[in-house]
Gaussian input, Z-matrix of N, CA and C with variables (Angstrom, degrees):
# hf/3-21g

backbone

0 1
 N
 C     1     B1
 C     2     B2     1     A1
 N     3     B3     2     A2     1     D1
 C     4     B4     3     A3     2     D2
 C     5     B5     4     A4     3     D3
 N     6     B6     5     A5     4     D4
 C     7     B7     6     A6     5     D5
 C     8     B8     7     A7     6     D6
 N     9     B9     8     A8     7     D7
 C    10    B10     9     A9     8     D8
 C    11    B11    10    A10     9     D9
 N    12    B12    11    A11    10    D10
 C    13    B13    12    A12    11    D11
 C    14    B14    13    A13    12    D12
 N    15    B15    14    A14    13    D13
 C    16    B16    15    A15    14    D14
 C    17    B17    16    A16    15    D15
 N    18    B18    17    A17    16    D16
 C    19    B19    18    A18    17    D17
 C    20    B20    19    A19    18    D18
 N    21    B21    20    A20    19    D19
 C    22    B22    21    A21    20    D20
 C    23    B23    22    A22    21    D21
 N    24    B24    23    A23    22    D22
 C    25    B25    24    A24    23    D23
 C    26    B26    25    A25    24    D24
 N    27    B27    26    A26    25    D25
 C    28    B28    27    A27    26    D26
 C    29    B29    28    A28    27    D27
 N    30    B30    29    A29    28    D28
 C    31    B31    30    A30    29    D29
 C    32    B32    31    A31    30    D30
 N    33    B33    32    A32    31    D31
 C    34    B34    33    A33    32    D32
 C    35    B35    34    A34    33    D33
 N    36    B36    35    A35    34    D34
 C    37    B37    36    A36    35    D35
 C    38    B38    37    A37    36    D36
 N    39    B39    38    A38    37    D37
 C    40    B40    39    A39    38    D38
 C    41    B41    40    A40    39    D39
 N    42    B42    41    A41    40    D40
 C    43    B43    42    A42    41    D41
 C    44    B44    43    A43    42    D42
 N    45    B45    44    A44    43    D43
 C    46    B46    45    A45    44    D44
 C    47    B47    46    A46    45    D45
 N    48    B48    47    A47    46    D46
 C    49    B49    48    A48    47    D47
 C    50    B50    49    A49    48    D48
 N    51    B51    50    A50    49    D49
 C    52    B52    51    A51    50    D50
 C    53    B53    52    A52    51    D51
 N    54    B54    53    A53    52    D52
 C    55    B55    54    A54    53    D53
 C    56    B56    55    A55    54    D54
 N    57    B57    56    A56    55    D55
 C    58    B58    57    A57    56    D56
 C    59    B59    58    A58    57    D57
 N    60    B60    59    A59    58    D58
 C    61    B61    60    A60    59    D59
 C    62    B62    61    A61    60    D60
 N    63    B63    62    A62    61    D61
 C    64    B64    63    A63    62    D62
 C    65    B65    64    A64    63    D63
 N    66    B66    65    A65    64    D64
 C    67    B67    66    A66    65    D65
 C    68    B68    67    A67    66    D66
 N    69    B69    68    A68    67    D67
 C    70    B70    69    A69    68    D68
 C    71    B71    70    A70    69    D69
 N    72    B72    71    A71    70    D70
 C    73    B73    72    A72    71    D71
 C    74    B74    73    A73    72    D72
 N    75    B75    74    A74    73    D73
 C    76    B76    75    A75    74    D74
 C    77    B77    76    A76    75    D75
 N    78    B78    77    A77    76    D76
 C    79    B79    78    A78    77    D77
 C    80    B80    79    A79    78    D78
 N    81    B81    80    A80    79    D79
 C    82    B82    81    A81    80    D80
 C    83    B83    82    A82    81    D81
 N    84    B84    83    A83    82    D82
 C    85    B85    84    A84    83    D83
 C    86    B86    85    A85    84    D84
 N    87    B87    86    A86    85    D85
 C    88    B88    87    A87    86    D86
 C    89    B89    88    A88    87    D87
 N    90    B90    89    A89    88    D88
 C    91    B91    90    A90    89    D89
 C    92    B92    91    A91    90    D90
 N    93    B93    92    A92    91    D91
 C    94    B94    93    A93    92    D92
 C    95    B95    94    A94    93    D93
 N    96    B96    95    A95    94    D94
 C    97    B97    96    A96    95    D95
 C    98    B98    97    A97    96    D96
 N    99    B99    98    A98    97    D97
 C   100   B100    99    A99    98    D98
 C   101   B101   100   A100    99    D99
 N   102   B102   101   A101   100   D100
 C   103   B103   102   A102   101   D101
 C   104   B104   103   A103   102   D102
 N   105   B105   104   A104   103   D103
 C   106   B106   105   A105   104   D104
 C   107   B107   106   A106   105   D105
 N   108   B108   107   A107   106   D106
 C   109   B109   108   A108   107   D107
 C   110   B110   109   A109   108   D108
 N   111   B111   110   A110   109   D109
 C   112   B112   111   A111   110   D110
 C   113   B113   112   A112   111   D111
 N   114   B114   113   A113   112   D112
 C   115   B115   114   A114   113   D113
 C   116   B116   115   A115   114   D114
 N   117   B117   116   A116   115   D115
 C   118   B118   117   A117   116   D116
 C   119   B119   118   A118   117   D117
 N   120   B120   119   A119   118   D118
 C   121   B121   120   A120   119   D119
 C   122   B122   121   A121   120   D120
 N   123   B123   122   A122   121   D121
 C   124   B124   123   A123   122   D122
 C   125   B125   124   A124   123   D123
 N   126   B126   125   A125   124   D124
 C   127   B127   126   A126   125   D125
 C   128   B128   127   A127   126   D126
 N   129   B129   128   A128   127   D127
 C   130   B130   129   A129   128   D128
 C   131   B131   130   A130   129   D129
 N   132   B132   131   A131   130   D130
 C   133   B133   132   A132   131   D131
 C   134   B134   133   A133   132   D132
 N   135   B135   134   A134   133   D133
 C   136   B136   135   A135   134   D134
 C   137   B137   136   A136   135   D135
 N   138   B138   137   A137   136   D136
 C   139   B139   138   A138   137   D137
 C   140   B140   139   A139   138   D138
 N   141   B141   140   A140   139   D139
 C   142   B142   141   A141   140   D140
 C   143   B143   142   A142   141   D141
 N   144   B144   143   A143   142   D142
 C   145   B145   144   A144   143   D143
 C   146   B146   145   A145   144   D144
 N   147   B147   146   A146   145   D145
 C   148   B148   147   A147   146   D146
 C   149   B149   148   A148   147   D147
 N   150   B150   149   A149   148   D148
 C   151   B151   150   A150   149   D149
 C   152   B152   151   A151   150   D150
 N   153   B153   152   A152   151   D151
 C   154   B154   153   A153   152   D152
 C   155   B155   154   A154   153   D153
 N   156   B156   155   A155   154   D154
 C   157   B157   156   A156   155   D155
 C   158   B158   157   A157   156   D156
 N   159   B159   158   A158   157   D157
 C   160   B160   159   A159   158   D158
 C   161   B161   160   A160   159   D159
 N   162   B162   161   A161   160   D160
 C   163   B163   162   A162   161   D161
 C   164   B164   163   A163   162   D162
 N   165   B165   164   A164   163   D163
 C   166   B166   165   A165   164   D164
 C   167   B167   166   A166   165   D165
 N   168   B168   167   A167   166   D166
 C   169   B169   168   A168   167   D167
 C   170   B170   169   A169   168   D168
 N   171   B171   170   A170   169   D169
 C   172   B172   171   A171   170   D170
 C   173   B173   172   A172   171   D171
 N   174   B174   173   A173   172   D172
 C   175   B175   174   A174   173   D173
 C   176   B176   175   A175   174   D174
 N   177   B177   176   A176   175   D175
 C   178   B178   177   A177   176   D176
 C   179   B179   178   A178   177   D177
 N   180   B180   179   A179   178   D178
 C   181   B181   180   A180   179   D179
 C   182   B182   181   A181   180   D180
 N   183   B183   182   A182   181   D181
 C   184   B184   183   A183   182   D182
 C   185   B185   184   A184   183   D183
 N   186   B186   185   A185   184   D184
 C   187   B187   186   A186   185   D185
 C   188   B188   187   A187   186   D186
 N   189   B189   188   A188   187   D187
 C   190   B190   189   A189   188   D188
 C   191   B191   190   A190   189   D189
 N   192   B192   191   A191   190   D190
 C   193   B193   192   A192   191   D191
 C   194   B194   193   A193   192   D192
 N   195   B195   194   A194   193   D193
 C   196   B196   195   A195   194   D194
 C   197   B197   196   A196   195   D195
 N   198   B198   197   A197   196   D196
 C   199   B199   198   A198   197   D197
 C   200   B200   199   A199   198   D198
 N   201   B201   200   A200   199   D199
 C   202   B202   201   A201   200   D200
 C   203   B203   202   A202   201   D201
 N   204   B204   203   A203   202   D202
 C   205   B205   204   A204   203   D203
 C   206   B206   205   A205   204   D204
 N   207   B207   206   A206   205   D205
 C   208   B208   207   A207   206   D206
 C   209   B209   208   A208   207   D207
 N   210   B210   209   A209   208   D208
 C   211   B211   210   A210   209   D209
 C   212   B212   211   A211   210   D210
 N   213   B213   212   A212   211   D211
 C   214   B214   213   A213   212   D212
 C   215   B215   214   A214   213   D213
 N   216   B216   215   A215   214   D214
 C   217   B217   216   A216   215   D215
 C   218   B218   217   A217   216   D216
 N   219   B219   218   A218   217   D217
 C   220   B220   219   A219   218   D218
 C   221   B221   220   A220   219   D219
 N   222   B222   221   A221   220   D220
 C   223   B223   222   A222   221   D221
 C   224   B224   223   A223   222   D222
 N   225   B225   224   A224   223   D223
 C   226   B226   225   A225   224   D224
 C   227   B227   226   A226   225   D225
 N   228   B228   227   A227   226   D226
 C   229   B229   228   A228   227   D227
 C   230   B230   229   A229   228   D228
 N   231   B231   230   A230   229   D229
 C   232   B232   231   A231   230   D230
 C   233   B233   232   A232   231   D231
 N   234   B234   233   A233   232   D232
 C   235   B235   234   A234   233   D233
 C   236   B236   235   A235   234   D234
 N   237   B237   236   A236   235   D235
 C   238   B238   237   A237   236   D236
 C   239   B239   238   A238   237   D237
 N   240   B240   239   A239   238   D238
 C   241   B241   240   A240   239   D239
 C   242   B242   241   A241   240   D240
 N   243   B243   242   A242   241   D241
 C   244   B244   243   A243   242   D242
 C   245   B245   244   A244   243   D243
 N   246   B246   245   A245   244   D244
 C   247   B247   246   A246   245   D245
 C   248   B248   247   A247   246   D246
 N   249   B249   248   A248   247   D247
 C   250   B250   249   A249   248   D248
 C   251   B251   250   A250   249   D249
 N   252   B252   251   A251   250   D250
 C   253   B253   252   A252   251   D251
 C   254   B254   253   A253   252   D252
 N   255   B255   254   A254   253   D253
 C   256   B256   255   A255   254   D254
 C   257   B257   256   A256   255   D255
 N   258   B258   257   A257   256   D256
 C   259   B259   258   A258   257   D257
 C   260   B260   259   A259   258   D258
 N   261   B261   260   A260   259   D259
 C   262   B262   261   A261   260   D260
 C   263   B263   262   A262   261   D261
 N   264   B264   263   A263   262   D262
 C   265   B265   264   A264   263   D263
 C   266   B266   265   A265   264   D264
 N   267   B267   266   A266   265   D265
 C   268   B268   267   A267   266   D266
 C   269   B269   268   A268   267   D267
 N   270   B270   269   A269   268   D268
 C   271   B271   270   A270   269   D269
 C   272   B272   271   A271   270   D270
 N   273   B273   272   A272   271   D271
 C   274   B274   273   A273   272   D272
 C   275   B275   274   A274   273   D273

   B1=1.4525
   B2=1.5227
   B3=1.5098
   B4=1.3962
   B5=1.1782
   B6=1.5730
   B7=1.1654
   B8=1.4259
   B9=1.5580
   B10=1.5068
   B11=1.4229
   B12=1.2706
   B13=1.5339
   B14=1.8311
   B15=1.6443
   B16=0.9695
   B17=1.6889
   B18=1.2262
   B19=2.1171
   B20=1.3073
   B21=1.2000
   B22=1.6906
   B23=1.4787
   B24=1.4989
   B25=1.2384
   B26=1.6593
   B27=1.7480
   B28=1.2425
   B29=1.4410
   B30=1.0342
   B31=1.9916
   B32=1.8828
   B33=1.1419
   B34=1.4424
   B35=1.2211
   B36=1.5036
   B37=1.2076
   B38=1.8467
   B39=0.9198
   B40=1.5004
   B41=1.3951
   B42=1.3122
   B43=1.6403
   B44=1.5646
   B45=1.9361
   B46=1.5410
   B47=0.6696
   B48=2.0369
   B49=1.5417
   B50=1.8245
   B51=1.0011
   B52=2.0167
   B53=1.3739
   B54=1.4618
   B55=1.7569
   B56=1.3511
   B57=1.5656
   B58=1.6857
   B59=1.8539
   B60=1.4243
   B61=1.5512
   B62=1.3042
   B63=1.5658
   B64=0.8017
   B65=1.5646
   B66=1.0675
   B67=1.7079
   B68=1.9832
   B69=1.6988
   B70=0.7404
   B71=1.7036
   B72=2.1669
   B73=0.9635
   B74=2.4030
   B75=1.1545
   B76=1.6418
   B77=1.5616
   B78=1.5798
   B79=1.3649
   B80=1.1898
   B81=1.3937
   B82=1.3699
   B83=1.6810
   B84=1.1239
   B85=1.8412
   B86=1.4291
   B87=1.0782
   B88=2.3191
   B89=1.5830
   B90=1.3565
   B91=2.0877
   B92=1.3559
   B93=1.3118
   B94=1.4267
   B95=1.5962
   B96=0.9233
   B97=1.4387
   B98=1.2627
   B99=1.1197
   B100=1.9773
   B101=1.7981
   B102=1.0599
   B103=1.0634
   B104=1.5896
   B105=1.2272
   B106=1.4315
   B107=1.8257
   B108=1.1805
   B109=2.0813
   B110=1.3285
   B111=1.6533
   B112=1.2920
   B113=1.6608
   B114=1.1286
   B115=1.2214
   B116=1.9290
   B117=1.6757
   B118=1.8204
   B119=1.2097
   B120=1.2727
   B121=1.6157
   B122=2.0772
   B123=1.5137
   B124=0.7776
   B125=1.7157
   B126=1.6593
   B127=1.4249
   B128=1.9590
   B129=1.3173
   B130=1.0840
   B131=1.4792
   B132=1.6929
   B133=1.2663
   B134=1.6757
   B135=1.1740
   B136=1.3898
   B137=1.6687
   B138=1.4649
   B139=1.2837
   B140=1.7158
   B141=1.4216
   B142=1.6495
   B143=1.8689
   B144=1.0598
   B145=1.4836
   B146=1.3893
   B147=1.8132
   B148=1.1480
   B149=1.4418
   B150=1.3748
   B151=1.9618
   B152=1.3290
   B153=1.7894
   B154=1.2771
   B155=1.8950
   B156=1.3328
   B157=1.1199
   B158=1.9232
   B159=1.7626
   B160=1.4546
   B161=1.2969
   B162=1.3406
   B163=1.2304
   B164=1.7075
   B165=1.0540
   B166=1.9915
   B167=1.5904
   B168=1.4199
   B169=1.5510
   B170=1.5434
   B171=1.2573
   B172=1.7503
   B173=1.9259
   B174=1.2358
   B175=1.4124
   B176=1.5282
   B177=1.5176
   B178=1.1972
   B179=1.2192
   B180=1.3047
   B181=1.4206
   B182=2.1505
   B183=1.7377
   B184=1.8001
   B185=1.5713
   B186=1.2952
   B187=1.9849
   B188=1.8661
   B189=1.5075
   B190=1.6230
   B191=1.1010
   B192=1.6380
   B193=1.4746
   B194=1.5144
   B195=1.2372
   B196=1.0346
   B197=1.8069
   B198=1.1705
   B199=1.7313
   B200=1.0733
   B201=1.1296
   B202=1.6515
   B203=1.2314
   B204=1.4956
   B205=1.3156
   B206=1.6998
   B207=1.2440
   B208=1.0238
   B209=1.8126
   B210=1.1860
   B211=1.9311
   B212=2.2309
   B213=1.6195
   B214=1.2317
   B215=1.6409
   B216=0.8934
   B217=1.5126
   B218=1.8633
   B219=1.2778
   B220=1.5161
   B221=1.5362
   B222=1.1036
   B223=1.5069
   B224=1.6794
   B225=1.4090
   B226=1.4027
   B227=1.2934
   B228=2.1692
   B229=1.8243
   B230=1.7565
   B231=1.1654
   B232=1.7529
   B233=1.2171
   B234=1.2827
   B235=1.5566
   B236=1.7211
   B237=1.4681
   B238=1.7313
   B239=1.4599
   B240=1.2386
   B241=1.1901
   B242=1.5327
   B243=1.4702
   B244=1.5607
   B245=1.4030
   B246=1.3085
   B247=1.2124
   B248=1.5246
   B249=0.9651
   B250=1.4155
   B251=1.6850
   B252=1.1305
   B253=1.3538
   B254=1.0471
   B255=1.6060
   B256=1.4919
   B257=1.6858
   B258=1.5553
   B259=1.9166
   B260=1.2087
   B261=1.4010
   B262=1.6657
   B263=1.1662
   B264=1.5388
   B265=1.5392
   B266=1.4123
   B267=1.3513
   B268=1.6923
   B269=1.5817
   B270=0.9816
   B271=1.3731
   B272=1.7829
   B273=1.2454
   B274=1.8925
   B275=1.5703
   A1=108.53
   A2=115.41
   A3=122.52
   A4=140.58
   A5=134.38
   A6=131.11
   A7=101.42
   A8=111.15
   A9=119.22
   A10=113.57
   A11=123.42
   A12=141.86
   A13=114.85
   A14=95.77
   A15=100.03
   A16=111.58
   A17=128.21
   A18=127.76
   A19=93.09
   A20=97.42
   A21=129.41
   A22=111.61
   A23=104.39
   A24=113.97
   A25=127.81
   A26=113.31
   A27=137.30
   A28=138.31
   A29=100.76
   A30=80.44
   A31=85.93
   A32=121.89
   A33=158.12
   A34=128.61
   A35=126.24
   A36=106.48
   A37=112.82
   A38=123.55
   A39=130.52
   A40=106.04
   A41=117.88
   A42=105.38
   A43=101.53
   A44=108.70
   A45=109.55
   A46=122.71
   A47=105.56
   A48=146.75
   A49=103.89
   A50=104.26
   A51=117.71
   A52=94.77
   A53=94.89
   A54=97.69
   A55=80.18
   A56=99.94
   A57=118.76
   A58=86.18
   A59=99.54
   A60=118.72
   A61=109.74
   A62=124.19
   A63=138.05
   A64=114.76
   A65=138.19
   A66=136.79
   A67=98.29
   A68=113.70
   A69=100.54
   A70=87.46
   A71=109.38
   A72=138.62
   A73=104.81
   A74=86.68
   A75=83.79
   A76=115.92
   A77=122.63
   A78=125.22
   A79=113.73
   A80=128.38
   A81=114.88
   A82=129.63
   A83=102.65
   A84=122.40
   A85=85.79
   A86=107.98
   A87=89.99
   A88=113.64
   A89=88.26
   A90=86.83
   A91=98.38
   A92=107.34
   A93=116.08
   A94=120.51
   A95=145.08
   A96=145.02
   A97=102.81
   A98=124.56
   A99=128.34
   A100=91.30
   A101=127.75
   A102=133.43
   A103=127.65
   A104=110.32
   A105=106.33
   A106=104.93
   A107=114.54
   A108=107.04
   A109=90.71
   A110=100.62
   A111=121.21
   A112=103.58
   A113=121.54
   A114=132.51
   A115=108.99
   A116=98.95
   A117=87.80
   A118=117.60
   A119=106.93
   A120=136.62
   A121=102.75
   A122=109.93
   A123=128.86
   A124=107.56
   A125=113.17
   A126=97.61
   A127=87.50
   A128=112.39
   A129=114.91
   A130=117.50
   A131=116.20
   A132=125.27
   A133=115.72
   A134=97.77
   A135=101.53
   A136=121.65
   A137=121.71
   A138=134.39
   A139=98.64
   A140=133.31
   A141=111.51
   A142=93.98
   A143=94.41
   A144=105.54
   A145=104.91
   A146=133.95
   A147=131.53
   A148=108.52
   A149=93.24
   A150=101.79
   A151=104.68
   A152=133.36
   A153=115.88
   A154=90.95
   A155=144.31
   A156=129.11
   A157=126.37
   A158=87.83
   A159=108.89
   A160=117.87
   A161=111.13
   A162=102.39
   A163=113.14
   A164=119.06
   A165=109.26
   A166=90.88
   A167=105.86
   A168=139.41
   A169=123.55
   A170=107.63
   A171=100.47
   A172=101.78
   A173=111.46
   A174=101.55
   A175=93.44
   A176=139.16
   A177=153.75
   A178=125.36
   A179=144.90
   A180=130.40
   A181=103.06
   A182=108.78
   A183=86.48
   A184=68.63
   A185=82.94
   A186=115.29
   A187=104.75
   A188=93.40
   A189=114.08
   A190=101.52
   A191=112.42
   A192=101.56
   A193=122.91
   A194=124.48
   A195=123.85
   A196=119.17
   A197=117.83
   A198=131.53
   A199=86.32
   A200=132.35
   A201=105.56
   A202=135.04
   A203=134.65
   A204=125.65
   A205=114.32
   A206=128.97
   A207=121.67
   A208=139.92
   A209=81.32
   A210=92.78
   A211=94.93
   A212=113.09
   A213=91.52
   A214=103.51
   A215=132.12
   A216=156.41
   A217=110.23
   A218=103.08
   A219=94.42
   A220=112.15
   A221=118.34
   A222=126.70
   A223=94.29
   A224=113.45
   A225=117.86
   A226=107.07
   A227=101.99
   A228=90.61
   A229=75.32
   A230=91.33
   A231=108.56
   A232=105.70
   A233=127.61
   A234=116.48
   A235=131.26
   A236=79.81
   A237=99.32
   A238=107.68
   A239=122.13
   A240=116.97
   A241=102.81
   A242=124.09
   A243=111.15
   A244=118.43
   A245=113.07
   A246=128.72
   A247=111.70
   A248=125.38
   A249=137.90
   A250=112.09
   A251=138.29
   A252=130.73
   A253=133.53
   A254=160.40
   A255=144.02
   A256=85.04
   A257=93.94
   A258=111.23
   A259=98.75
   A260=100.17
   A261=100.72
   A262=122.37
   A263=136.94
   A264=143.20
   A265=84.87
   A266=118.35
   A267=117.81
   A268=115.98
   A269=118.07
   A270=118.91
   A271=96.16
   A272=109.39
   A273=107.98
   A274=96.59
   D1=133.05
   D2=167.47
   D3=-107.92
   D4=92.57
   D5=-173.30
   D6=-41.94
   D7=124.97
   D8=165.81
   D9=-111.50
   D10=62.77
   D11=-157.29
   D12=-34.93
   D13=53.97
   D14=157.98
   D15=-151.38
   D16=166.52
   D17=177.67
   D18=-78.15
   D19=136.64
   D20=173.49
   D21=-149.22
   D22=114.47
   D23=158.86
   D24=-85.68
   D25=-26.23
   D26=173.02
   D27=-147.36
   D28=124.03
   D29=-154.03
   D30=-128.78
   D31=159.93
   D32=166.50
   D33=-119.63
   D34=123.61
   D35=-162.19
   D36=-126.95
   D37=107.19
   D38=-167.60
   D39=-93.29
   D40=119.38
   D41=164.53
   D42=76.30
   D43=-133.69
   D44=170.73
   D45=-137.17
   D46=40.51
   D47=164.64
   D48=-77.88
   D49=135.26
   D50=154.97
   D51=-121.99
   D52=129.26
   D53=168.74
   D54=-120.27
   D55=148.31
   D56=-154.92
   D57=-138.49
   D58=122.46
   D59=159.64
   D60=-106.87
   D61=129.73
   D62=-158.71
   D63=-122.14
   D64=-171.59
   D65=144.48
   D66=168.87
   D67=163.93
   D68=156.57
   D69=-140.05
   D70=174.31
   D71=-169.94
   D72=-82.16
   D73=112.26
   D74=162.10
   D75=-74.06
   D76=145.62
   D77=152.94
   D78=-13.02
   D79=-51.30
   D80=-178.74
   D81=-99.75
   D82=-6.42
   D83=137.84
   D84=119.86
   D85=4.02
   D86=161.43
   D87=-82.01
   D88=170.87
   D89=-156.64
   D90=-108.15
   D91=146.38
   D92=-167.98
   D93=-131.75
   D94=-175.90
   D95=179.52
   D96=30.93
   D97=105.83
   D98=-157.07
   D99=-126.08
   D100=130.53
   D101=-167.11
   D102=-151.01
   D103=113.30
   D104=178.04
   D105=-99.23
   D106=128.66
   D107=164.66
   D108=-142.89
   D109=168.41
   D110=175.74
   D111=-106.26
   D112=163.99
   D113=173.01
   D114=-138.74
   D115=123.83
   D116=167.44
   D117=-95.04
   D118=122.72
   D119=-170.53
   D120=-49.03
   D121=-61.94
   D122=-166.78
   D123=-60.66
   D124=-41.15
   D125=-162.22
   D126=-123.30
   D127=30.13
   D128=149.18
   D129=61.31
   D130=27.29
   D131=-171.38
   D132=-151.12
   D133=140.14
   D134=-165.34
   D135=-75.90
   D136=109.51
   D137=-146.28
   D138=-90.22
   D139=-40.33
   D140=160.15
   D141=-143.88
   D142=164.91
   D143=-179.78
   D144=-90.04
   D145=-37.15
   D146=176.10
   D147=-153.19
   D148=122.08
   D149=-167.64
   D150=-120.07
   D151=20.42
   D152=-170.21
   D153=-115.92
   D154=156.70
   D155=-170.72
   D156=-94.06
   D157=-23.42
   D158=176.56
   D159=-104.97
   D160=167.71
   D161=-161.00
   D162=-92.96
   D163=148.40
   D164=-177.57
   D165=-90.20
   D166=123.28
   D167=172.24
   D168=-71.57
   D169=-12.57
   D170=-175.90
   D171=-148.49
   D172=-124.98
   D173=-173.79
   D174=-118.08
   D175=124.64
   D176=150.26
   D177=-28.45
   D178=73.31
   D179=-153.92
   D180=-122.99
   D181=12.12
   D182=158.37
   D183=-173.06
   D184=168.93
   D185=173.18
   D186=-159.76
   D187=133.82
   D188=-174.19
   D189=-138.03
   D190=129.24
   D191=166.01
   D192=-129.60
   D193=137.01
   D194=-146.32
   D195=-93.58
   D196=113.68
   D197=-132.78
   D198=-76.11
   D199=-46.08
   D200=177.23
   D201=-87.80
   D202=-22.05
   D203=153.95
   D204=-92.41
   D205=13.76
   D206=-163.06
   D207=61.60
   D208=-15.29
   D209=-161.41
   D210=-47.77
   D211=150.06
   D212=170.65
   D213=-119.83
   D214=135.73
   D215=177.89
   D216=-74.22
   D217=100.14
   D218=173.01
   D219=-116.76
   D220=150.29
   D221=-166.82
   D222=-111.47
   D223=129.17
   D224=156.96
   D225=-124.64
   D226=-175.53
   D227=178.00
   D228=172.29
   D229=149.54
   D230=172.56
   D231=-115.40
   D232=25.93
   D233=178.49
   D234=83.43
   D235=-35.91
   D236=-171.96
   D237=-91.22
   D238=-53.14
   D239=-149.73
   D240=-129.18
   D241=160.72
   D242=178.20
   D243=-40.10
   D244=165.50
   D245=-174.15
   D246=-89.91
   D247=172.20
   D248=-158.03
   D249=-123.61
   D250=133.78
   D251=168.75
   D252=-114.13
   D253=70.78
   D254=-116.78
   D255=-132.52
   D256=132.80
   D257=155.47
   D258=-87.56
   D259=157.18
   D260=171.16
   D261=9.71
   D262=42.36
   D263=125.96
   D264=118.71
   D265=26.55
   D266=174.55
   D267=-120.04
   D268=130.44
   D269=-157.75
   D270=-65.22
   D271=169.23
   D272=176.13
   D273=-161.96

């Protein structure tokens, strides 16, 4: 096991890229600090802390990224209502 000195709730791994989705829970259980970074696998150092441009709106629950064009796919959802799908931090 490798500390990759950063929070990850979901990570994907392309190449000897981890793209790491992140979030944590407020006191009052909404999610806060929402975070997409990459990490290089290979030289064991964390390559950006946040690479998506908009902000993720509800609770973050997967990230895929797609190896040949790169684009990364994040899934949100509040429970309530359909879920949400954003490319590169753009809704689709």
């Amino acid at each position: 096991v490798t500390d990759i000195a950063m929070p990850a709730q979901y990570i994907d791994i392309v190449g000897d890229k981890a793209y790491v989705l992140s979030f944590e829970y407020a006191p009052d259980y909404s999610v806060i600090n929402k975070v997409v970074g990459t990490y290089d696998i290979k030289n064991e150092t964390i390559v950006s802390s946040n690479i998506l441009k908009t902000e993720i709106t509800k609770t973050p629950y997967c990230i895929s990224v797609d190896p040949t064009t790169n684009y990364i796919y994040v899934g949100e959802t509040d429970y309530k209502n359909k879920a949400n799908l954003s490319r590169n931090g753009s809704a689709i």
